[in-house]
N, C-alpha and C positions, 0 to 999 in steps of 0.2 A: 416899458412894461410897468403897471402900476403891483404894490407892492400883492402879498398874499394875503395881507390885512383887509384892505381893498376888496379884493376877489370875491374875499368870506362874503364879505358886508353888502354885497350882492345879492345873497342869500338866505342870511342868518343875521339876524339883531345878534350883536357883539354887545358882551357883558361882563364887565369888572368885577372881579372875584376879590377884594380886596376893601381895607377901611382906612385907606391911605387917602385922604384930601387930596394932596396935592397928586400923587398919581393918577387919581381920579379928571381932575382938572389938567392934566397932561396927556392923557389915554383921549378923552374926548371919547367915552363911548358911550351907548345908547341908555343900558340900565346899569344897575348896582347890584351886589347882591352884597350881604354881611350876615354874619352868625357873631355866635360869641367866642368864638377865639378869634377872629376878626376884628370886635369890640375891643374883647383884651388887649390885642396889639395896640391898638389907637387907643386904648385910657394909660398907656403904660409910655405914650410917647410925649415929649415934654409939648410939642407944637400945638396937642391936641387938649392939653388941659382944660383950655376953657371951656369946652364940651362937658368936663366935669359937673364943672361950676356953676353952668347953664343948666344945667340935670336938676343940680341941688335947688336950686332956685325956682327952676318948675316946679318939683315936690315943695318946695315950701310955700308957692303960691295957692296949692291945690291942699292943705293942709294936711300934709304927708313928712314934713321935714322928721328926719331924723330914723323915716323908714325906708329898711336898704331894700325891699324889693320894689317900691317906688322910684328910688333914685335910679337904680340899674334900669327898670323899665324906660326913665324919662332919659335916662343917658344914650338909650339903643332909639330913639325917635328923634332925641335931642342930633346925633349921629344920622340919620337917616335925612333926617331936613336939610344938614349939614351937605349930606352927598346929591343931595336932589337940586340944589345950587348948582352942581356942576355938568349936572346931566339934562336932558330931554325926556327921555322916561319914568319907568318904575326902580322902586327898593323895594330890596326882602328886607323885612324885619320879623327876628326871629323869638319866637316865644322859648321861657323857660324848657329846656330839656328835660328838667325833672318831672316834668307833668306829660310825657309823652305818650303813659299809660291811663289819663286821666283824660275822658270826653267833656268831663262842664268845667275841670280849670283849665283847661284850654281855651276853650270860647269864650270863659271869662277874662281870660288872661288875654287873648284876643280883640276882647271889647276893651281893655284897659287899654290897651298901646292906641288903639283907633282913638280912643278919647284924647289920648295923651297929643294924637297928632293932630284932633281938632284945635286943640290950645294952642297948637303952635301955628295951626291955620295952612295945614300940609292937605289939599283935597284926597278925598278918600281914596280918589281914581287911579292917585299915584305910588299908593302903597300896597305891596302883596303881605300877606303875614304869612312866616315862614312854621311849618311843623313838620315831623318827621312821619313818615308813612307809617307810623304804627296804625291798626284798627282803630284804637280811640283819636288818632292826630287823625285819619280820614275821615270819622264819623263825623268830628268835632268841622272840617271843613266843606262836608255837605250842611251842615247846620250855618255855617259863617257864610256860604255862596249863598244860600236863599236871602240873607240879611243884606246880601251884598257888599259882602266883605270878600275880596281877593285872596285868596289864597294860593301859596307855591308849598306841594308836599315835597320834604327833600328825605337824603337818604333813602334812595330808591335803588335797587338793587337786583329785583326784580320784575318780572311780565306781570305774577299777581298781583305785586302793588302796583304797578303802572297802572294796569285795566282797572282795581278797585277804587284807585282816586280819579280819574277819569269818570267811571262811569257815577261818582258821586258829585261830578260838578267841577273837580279841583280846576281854576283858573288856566294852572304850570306845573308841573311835576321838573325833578330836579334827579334824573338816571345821573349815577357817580362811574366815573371810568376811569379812573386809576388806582381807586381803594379797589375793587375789583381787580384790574391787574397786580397790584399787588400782591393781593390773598392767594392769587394762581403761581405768582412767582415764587414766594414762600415755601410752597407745597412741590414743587420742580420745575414748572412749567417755564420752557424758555420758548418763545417768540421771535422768530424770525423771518414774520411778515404782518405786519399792521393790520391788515386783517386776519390775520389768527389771535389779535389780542380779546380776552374774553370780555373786558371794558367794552371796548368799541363793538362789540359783537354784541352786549350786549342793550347799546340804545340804538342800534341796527334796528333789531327786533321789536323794541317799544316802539318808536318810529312808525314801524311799517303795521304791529297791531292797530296802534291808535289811529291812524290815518286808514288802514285797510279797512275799519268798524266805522270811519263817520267819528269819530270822536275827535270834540274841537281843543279838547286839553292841548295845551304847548309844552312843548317837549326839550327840557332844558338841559342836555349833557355838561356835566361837571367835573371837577376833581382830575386836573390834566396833569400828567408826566410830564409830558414832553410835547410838542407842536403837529407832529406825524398821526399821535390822536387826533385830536383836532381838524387836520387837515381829513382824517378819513371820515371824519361827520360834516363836511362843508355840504349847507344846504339842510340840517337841523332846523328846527324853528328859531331858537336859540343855545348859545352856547357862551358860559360863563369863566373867563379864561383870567387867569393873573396877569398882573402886571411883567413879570418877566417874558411870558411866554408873548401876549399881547406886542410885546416891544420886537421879538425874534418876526413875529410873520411881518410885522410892520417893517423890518430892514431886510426883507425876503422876495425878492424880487422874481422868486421862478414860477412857474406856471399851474394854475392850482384848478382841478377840476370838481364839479359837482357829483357828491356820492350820495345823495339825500332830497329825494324831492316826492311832496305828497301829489303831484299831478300823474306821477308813474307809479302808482302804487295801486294794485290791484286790489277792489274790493273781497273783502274776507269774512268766509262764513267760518261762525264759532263750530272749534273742533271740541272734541272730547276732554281735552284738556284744559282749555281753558271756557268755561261756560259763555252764554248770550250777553249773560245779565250779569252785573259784578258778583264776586265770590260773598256768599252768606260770610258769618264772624266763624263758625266751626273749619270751614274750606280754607279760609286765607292762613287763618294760625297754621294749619296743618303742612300749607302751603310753602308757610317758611319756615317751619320746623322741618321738613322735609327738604330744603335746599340749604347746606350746610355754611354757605356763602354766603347766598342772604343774610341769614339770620346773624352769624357772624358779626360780618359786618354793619346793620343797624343797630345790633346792641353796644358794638365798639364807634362805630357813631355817636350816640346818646351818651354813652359814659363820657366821652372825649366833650363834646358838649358840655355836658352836666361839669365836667372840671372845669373849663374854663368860665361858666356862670359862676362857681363858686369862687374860683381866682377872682373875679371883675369883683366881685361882692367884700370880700378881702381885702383889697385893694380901696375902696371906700372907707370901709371903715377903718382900715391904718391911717388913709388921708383926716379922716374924721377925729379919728384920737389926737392927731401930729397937730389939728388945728385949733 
């Protein structure tokens, strides 16, 4: 019996969730994904230093030295060129956090890293740029899809944002399913059947919108507990799993069926709730203002974020002082 790792891969492009090299090159899977508490981890590990160093030297050839949001920039491309060695696929690279409420430093900040990956001679084809589903990260990514810049909106949390970055172009979308179950367990909810997890229930539903509408966005479930997620979205477009869990289905030898397929999905006519056309900017705010979950958790997204840019950044310049 080949493993459940196997099984998935049948169905689902399999995605490292991680900014581990050499895991990376031991997983053998199709893309990457990284953020920056991902980055953090890998600027913080002695193997990966020279990634550093490679950063700084990119900023100084492009007459940047000595500037930290250049260095962090060329460090997260420097990092992504690095992981595209090991793979056949795409990288998420991900733009500063703190601009998540901001439509033009994001696209500008968007255009920087593309630059930064033309110098290192990474084709464009193979990099997504990563932002968070706020309004202006969606707007900012219907702007970047016409340019023909790739985009993966993450921190997705709900159907509003799903349908809104989709219907603006977005490349990928990134539904999170265990920050989601989380936030229900906190609150009482206990689970004693994988499909009653509200995670998985809820990129169930994104799924079957965006496939039920013709909408060719991909559909990237994230953020996994445990492997039994996962296994309940076999047959997602993709699905971005850690190294841990990655290793569990890969020594799993039991029999794994498909719960996810856009060939069975019935075309769907917009109901009342959620419109034809993407939500206007008044509908969507409203949207996740009105689901206490969502909102939640994208804004506990972003800050979590936004700390670890500021830790990577920190981290530079102590190395910088030290040198």
């Amino acid at each position: 019996m080949i493993s459940k790792r196997q099984q998935l891969e049948q169905w689902t492009t399999v995605v490292a969730d991680t900014g581990d090299l050499e895991r990376i090159a031991e997983l053998r899977p199709h893309d990457a994904t990284t953020n920056p508490s991902l980055l953090l981890a890998a600027a913080r590990d002695e193997r990966y230093r020279h990634l550093l160093d490679q950063a700084r030297e990119l900023a100084r050839e492009l007459g940047h030295e000595g500037d930290l949001t250049w260095c962090t920039d060329a460090f997260a491309c420097v990092a992504g060129q690095a992981v595209l060695s090991h793979i056949p696929g795409l990288v998420s690279t991900e733009v500063d956090a703190r601009l998540s409420f901001d439509t033009a430093a994001t696209v500008a900040k968007a255009r920087r890293l593309m630059a930064l990956y033309r110098e290192l001679e990474v084709p464009a084809e193979r990099v997504l740029i990563k932002a968070a589903a706020t309004w202006e990260g969606i707007q900012a990514a219907r702007i970047l899809e016409e340019e023909g810049v790739r985009c993966n909106l993450t921190l997705v949390f709900s159907a509003e944002q799903a349908l809104a970055a989709a219907e603006a172009g977005a490349t990928l979308i990134s539904p999170f399913v265990g920050r989601i179950q989380d936030w229900h367990v906190k609150r009482g909810l206990e689970i004693t059947d994988i499909n009653q997890d509200p995670g998985v229930q809820s990129v169930r539903e994104i799924f079957h919108l965006l496939k039920g509408r013709g909408l060719n966005t991909i559909v990237m479930g994230a953020s996994f507990r445990n492997a039994a997620q996962i296994e309940a979205l076999a047959g997602c477009d993709r699905l971005t799993i850690s190294p841990a869990l990655l290793g569990e289905l890969a020594e799993d030898d039991g029999a794994l069926s498909r719960c996810l397929d856009p060939d069975t999905v019935v075309p769907a006519e917009p109901d009342g709730a959620l419109p034809a056309r993407a939500l206007n900017e008044a509908r969507f705010r409203w949207s996740l203002n009105d689901n206490p979950m969502a909102c939640d958790l994208l804004s506990d997204g972003i800050r979590r974020f936004a700390a670890d840019q500021r830790a990577l950044e920190s981290l530079l310049t102590a190395e910088d002082i030290a040198a």
